[in-house]
C-alpha positions, -999 to +999 in steps of 0.1 A: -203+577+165-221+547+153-252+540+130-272+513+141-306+495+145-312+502+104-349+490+093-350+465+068-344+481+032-370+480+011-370+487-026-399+511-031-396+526-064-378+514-100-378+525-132-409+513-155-392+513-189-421+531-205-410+563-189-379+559-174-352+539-189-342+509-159-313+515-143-298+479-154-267+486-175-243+511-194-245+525-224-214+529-252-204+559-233-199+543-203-227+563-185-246+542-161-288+540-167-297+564-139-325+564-114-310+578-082-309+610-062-337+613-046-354+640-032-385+645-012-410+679-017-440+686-006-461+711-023-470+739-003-497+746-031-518+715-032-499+695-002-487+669-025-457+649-018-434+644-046-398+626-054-377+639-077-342+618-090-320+616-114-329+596-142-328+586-181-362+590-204-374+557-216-375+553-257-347+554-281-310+542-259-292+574-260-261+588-237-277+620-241-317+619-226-311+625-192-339+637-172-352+651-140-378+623-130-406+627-110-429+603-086-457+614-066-464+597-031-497+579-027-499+562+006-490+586+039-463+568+050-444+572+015-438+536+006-460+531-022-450+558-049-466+562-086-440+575-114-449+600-130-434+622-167-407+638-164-399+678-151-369+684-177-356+659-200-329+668-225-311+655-255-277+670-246-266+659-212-271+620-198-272+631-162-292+655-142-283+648-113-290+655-075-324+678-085-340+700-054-366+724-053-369+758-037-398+780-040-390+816-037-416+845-045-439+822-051-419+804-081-403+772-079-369+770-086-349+733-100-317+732-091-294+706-103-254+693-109-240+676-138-201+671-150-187+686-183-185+650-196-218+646-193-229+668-220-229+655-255-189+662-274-211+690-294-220+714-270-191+701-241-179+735-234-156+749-202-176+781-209-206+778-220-213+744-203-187+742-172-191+714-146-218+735-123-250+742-107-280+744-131-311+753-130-350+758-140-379+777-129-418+781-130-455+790-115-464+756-113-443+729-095-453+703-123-442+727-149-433+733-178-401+746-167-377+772-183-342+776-180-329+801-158-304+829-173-313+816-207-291+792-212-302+772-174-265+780-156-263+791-123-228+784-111-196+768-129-164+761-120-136+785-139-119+773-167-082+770-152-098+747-123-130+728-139-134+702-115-132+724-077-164+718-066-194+696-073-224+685-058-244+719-051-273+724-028-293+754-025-313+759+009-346+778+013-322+807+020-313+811-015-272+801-003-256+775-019-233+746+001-214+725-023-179+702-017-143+710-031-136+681-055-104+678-076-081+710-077-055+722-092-053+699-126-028+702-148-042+717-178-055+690-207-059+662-180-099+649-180-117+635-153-117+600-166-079+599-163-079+609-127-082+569-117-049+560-131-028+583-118-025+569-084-029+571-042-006+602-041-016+619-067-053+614-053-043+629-017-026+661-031-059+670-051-085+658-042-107+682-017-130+661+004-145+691+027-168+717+024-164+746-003-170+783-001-209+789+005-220+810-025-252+837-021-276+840-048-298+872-060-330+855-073-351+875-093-378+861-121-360+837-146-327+857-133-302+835-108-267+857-102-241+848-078-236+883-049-215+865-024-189+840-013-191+828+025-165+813+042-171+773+039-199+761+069-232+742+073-266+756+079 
């Protein structure tokens, strides 16, 4: 297969530093200034067409004011974009990242992935705040928000293997396709080791394919997991 006759790239949106912070450096934690992800939505309600992406709050440089941004489209051929606040912002986690939208009983549902080291050393739990799927909901697609299940988790990876899978994705159908990551880690050994430990270690865990599909039972503010699939696409 091969990918060709590309049109010219084109940068159509950045980061304004009065709302979002520009995504031109790294902070003291190493996390890099986000503005990526992007998703398109259009608003079945008013027929709006919005982008969300991952993305750090302008203000005060901290690791920990990561943020679902939010840009509305104002020309019909979506190259001219006007940013807009943010959906969710948050003082404990620096990225929010891959955000999607699916409206279900007329509620809108935010779904979105972040890694354990993301959240701020006070709160970094394997329990209470696993690598996973997380997620918000409300009447209104520009909000406010609240945090499903109370505490906004959906899906986490279990304790003995934190890093399986990443990168979730929940389709209109309310099931869930995500990727196997690293598996099988020795316990103690963090993410941010995984680099120097080589080609072979690399092959023998690292996934690279499709995970399990996961069902979800969506009721009000309430996300549960019902079913695991065997791994597929739509």
């Amino acid at each position: 297969m091969v990918f060709d006759n590309y049109s010219q790239h084109k940068i159509i949106l950045e980061a304004d530093g009065q709302i979002y912070q520009p995504a031109t450096g790294i902070d003291e934690a190493g996390t890099v200034f986000a503005m990526r992800d992007p998703f398109i939505y259009r608003d079945p309600a008013t027929n709006k067409i919005y982008m969300t992406f991952t993305a750090r709050e302008a203000g005060d440089i901290t690791t920990y004011n990561g943020a679902v941004g939010l840009a509305e489209a104002v020309d019909n051929d979506l190259t001219k974009w006007k940013l807009l606040p943010p959906l969710v912002v948050t003082n404990i986690n620096s990225e929010l990242e891959r955000p999607h939208f699916v409206l279900h009983d007329n509620k809108y549902y935010m779904y979105f992935s972040t890694h354990i080291e993301k959240f701020a050393p006070e709160v970094m739990d394997r329990v209470n705040s696993p690598e996973g799927m997380y997620g918000f909901v409300c009447d209104n697609f520009l909000g406010p928000y609240e945090p499903l299940n109370g505490s906004g988790l959906v899906a986490g990876n279990p304790i003995e293997d934190p890093y399986a899978t990443f990168s979730w994705h929940v389709l209109q159908g309310n099931t869930v396709l995500s990727n196997t990551n690293y598996y099988n880690i020795q316990p103690g050994l963090e993410v941010g080791e995984f680099g120097a430990l080589g080609e072979e270690w690399d092959r023998r865990h690292f996934g690279g394919t499709l995970a399990p599909r996961l069902v979800l039972s969506v009721n009000g503010n309430v996300v549960t997991l019902t079913n695991r699939l065997a791994p597929s696409l739509p």
